[in-house]
ZADO-1210 file (C-alpha; in nm, 4 decimals, padded with zeros to 6 digits):
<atoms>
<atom x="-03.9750" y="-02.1312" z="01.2185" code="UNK" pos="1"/>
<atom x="-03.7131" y="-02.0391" z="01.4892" code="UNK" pos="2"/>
<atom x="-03.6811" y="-01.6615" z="01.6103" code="UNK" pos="3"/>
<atom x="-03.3682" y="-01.6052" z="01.3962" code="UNK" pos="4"/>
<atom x="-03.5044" y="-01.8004" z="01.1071" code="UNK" pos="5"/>
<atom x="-03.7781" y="-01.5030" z="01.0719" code="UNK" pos="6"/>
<atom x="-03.5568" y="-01.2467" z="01.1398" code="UNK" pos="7"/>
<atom x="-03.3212" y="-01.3776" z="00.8478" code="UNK" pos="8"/>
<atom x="-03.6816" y="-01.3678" z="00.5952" code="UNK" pos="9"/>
<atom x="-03.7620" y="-01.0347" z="00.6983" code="UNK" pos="10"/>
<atom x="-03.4491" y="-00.9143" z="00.6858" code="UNK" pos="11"/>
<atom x="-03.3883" y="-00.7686" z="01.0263" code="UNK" pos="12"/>
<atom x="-03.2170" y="-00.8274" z="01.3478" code="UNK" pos="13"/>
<atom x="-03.4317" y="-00.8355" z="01.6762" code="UNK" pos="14"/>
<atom x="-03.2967" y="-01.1163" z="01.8903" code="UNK" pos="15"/>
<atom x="-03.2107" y="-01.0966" z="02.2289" code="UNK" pos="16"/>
<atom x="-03.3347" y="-00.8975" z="02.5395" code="UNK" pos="17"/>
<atom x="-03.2022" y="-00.5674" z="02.6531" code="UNK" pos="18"/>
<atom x="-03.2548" y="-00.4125" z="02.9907" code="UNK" pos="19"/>
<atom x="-02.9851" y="-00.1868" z="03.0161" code="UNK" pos="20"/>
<atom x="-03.2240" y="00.1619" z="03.0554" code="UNK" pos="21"/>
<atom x="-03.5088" y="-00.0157" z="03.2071" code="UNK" pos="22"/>
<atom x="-03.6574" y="00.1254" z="03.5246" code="UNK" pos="23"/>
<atom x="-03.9999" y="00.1232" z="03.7151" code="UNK" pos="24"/>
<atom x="-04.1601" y="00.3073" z="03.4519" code="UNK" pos="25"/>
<atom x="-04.0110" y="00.2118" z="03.1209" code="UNK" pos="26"/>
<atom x="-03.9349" y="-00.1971" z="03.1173" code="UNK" pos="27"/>
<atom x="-03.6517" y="-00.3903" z="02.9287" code="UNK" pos="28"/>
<atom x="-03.6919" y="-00.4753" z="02.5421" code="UNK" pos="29"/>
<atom x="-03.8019" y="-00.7599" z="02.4370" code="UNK" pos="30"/>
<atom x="-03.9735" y="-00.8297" z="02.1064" code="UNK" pos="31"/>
<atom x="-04.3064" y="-01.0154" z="02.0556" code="UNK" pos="32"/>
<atom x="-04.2611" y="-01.3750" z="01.9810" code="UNK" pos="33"/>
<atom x="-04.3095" y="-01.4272" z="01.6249" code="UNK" pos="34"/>
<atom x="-04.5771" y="-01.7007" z="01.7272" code="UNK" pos="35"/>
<atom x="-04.8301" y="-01.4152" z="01.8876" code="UNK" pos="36"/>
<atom x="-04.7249" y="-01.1711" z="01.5522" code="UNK" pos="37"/>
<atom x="-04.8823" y="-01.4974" z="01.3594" code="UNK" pos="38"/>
<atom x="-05.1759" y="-01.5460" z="01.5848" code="UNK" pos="39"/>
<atom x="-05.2965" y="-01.1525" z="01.5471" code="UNK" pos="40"/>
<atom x="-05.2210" y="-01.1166" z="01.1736" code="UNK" pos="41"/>
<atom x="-05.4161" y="-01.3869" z="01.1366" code="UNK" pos="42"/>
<atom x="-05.6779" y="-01.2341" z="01.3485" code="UNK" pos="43"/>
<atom x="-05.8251" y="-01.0329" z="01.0408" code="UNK" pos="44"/>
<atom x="-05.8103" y="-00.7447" z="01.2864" code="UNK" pos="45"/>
<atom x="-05.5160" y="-00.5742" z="01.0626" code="UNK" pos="46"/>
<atom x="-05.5341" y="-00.4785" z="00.6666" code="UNK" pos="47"/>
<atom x="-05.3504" y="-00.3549" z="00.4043" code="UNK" pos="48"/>
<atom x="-05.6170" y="-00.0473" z="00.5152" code="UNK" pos="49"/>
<atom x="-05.5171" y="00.0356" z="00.8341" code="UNK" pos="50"/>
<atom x="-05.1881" y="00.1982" z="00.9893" code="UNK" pos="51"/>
<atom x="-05.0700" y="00.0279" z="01.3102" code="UNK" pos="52"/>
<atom x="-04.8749" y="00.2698" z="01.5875" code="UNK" pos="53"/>
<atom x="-04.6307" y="00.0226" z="01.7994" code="UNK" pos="54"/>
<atom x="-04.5700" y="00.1888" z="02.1454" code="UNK" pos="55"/>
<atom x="-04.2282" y="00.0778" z="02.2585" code="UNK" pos="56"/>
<atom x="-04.1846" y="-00.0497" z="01.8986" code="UNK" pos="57"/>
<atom x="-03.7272" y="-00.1428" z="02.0132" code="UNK" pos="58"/>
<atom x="-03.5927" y="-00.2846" z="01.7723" code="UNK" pos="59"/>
<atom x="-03.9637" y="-00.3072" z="01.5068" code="UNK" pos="60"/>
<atom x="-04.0094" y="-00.6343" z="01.5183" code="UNK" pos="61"/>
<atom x="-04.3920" y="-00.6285" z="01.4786" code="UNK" pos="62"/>
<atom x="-04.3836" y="-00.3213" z="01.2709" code="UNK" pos="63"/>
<atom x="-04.1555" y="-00.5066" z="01.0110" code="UNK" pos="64"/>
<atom x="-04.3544" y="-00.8410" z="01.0713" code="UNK" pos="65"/>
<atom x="-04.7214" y="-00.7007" z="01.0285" code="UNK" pos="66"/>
<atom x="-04.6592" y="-00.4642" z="00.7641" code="UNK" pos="67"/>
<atom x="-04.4784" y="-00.7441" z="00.5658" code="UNK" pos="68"/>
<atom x="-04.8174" y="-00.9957" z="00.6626" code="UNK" pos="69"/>
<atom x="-05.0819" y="-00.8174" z="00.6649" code="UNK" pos="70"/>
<atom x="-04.9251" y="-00.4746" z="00.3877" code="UNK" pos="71"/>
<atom x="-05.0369" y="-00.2455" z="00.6543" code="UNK" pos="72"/>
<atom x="-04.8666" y="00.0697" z="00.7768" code="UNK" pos="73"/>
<atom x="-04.6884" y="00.0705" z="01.0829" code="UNK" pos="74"/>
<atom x="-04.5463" y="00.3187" z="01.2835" code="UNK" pos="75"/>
<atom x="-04.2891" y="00.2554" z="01.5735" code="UNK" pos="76"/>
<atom x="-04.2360" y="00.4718" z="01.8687" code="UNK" pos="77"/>
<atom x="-03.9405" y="00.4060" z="02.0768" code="UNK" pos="78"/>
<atom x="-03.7380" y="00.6135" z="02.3203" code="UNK" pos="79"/>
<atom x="-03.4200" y="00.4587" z="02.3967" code="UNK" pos="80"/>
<atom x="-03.1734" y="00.6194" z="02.1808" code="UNK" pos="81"/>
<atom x="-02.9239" y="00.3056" z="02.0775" code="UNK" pos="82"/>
<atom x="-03.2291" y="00.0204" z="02.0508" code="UNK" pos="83"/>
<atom x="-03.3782" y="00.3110" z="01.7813" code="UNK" pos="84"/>
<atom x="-03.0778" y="00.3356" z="01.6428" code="UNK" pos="85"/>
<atom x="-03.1042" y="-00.0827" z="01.5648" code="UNK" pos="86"/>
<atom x="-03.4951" y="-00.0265" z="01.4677" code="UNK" pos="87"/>
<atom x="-03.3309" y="00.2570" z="01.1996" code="UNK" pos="88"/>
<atom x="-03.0963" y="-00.0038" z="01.0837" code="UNK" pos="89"/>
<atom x="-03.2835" y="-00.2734" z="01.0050" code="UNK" pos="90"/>
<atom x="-03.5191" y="-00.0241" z="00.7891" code="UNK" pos="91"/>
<atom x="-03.2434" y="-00.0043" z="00.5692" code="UNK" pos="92"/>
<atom x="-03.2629" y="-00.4105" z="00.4842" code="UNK" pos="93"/>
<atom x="-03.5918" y="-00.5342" z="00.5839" code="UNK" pos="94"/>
<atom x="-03.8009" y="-00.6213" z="00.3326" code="UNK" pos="95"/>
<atom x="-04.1635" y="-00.3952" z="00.4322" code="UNK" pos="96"/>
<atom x="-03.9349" y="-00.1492" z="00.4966" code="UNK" pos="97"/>
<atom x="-04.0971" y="00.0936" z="00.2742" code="UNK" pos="98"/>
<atom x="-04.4298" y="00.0439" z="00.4890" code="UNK" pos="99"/>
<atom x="-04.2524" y="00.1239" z="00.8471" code="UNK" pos="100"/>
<atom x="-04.2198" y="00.4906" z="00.9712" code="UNK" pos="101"/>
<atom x="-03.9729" y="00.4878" z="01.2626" code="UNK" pos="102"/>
<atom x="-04.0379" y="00.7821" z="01.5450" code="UNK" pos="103"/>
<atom x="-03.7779" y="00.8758" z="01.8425" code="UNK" pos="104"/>
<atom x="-03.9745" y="01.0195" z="02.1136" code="UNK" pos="105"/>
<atom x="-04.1028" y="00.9091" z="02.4524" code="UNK" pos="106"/>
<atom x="-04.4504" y="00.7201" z="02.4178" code="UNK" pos="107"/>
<atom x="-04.6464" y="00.9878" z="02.6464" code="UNK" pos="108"/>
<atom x="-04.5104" y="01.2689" z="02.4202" code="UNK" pos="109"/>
<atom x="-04.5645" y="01.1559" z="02.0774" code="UNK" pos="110"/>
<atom x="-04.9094" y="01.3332" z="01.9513" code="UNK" pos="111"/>
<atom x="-05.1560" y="01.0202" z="01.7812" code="UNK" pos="112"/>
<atom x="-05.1677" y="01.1076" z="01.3934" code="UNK" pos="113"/>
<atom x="-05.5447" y="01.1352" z="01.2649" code="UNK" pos="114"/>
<atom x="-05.4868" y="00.8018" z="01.0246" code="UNK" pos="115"/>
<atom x="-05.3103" y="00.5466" z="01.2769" code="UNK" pos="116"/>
<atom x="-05.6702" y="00.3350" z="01.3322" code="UNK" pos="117"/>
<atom x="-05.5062" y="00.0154" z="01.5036" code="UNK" pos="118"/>
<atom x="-05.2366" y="00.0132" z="01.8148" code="UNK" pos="119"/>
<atom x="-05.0214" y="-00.2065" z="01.9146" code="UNK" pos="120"/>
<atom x="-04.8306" y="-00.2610" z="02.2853" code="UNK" pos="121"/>
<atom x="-04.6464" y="-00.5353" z="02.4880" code="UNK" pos="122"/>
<atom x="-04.5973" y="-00.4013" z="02.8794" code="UNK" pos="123"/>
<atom x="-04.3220" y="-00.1159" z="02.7676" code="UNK" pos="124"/>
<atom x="-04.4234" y="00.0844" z="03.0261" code="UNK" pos="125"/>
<atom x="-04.5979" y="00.1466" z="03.3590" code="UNK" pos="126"/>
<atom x="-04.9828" y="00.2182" z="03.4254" code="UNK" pos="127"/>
<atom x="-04.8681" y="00.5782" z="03.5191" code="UNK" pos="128"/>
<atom x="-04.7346" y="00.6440" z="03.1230" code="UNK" pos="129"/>
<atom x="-04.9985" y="00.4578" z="02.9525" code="UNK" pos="130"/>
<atom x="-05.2238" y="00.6649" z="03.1299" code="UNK" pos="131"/>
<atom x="-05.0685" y="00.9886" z="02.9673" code="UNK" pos="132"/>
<atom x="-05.0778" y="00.8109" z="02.6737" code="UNK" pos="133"/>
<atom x="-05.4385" y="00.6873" z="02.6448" code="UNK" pos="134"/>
<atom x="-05.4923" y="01.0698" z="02.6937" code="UNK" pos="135"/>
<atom x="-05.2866" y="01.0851" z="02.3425" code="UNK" pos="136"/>
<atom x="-05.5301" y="00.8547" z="02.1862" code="UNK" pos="137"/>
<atom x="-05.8630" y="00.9847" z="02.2830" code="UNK" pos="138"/>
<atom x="-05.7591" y="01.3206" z="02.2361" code="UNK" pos="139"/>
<atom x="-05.6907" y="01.2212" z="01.8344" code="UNK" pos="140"/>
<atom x="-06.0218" y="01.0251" z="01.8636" code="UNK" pos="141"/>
<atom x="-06.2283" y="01.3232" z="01.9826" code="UNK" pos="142"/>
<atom x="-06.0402" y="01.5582" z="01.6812" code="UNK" pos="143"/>
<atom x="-06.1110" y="01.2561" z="01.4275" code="UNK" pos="144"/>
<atom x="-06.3783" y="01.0124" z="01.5176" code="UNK" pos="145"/>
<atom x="-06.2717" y="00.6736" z="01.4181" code="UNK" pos="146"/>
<atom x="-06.2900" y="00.2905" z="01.4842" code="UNK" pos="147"/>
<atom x="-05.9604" y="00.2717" z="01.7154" code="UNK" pos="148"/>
<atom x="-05.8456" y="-00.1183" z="01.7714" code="UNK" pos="149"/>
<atom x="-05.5977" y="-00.1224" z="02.0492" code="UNK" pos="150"/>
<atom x="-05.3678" y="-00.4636" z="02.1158" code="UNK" pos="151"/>
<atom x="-05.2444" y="-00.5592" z="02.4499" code="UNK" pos="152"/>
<atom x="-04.9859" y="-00.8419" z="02.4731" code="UNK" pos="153"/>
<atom x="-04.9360" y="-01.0266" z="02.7893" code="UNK" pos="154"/>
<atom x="-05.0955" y="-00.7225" z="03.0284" code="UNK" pos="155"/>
<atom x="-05.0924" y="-00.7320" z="03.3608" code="UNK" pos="156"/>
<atom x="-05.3665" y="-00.7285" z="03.6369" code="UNK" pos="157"/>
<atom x="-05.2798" y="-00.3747" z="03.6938" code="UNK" pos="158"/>
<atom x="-05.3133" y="-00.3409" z="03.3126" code="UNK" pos="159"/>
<atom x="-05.6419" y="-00.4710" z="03.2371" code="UNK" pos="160"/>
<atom x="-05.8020" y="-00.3453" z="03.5687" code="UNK" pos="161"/>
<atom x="-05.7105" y="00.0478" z="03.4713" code="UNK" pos="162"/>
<atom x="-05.8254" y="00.0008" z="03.0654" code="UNK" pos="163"/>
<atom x="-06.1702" y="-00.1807" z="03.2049" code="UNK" pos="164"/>
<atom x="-06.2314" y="00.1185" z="03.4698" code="UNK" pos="165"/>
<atom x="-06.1797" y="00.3771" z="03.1187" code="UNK" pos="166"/>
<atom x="-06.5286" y="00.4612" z="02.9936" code="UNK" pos="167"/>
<atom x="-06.4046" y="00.5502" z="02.6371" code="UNK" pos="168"/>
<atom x="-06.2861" y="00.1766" z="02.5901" code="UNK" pos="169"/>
<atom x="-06.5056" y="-00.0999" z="02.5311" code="UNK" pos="170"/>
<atom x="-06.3829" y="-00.4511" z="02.5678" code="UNK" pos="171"/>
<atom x="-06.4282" y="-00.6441" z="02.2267" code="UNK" pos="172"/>
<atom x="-06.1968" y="-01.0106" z="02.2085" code="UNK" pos="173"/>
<atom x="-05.9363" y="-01.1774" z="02.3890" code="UNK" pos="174"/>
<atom x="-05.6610" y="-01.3783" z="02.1452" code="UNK" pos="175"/>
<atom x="-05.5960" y="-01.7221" z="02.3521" code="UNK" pos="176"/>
<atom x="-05.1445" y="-01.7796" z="02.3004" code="UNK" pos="177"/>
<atom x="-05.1332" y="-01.9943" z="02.6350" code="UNK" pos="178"/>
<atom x="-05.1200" y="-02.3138" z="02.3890" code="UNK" pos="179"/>
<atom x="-04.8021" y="-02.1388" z="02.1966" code="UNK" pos="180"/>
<atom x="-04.5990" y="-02.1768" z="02.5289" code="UNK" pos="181"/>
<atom x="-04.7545" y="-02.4556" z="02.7090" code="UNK" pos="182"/>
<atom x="-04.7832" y="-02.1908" z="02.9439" code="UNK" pos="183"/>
<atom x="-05.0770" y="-02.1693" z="03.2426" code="UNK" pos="184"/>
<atom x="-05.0376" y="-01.8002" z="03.2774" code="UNK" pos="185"/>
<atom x="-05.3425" y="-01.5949" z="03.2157" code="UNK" pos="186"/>
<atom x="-05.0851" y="-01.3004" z="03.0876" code="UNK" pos="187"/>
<atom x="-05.0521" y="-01.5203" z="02.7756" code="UNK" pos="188"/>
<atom x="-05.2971" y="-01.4014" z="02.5543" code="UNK" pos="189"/>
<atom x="-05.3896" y="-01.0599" z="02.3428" code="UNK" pos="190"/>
<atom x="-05.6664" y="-00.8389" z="02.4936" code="UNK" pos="191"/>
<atom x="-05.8632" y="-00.6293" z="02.2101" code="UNK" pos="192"/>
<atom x="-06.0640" y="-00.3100" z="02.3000" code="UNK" pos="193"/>
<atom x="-06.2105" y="-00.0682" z="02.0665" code="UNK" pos="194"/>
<atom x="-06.2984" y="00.3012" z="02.0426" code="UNK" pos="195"/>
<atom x="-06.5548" y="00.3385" z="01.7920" code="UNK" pos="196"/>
<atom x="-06.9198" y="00.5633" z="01.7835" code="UNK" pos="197"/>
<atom x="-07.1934" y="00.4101" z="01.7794" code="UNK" pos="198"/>
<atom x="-07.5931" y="00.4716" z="01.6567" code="UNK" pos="199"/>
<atom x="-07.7920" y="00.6107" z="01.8855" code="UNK" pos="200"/>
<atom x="-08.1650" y="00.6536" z="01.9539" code="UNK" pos="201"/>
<atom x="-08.2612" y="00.8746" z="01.6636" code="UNK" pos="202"/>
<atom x="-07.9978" y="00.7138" z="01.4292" code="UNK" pos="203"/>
<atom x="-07.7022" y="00.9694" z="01.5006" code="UNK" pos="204"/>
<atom x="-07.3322" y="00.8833" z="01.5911" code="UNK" pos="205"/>
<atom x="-07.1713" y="00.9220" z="01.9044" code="UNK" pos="206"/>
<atom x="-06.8983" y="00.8222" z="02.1375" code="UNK" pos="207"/>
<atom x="-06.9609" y="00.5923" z="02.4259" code="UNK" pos="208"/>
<atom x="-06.9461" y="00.8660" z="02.6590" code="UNK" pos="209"/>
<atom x="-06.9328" y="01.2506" z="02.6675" code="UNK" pos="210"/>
<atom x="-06.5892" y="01.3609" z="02.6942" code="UNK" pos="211"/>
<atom x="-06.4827" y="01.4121" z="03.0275" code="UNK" pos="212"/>
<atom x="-06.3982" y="01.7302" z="03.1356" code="UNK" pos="213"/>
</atoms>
């Protein structure tokens, strides 16, 4: 189906591209194609058991796409007022929208809630704010232990160099979409890493690494 053919199923508007607030640390909207939302639904990596935070959610596309495919929560996290405002909007037609929990706030200030197990992002913002950010996450991992998935849509070198050098993270799939775009560029695809503890030695649980002070 075509872009606006989806957007007429679900019920929502999320069309277009909008850079009108973008700068070197926050980057333009533009939703996820609806071919990559199919490709990780039908990952199995997302249930009707887990609640999915979007970071730079815009307009909710793949909160209102993955909580309608897979029935799992989803929480969206945007900052720019008027794109929210849209993202509100469409909650009041869209047809998971009883599943979708939108949040105003900047990414780097929103505090992780103990259930969200499964994150979602597609280059919103700079190395510099995920980096405040990942503090976010392991900070809610270290109050509440938990098998943390985290998605990253077309990342860049910068991207994937940073999350390999953090010890906390643990590279566990890539998600091929090159063949959805007949596209050569190694950006095309969906990096998965976990944070998760693990058994060790005498049969306890622990975190990859001690926390670091």
């Amino acid at each position: 189906m075509t872009e606006s053919q989806w957007d007429k199923l679900l019920k929502i508007k999320t069309t277009g591209r909008d850079d009108s607030k973008s700068n070197q640390y926050n980057y333009p909207y533009e939703p996820t194609p609806y071919e990559v939302l199919e490709r990780l639904s039908g990952s199995g990596y997302i249930s009707r058991k887990n609640v999915l935070l979007d970071y730079g959610c815009g307009k909710g596309r793949a909160c209102y796409y993955l909580s309608w495919q897979c029935r799992c929560r989803c929480i969206g996290v945007e900052y720019d007022d008027r794109i929210f405002k849209a993202m509100v909007k469409n909650r009041k037609t869209a047809v998971s929208a009883s599943l979708v929990e939108p949040v105003h706030i900047k990414a780097e200030k929103y505090d992780l809630p103990a259930v969200v197990d499964r994150v979602f992002f597609f280059n919103p913002f700079s190395v510099e704010i995920l980096q405040g950010i990942m503090e976010k996450i392991l900070e809610s991992w270290y109050n509440k232990p938990r098998e943390i998935l985290l998605f990253f849509y077309y990342p860049s070198d910068e991207y994937v160099a940073w999350l390999m050098s953090v010890h906390e993270l643990m590279f566990l799939d890539e998600i091929d979409c090159s063949d959805l775009f007949h596209s050569n560029s190694r950006r095309e695809r969906i990096m998965v890493f976990v944070i998760e503890e693990r058994e060790t030695g005498d049969g306890s649980l622990s975190p990859f690494t001690r926390r670091r002070k």
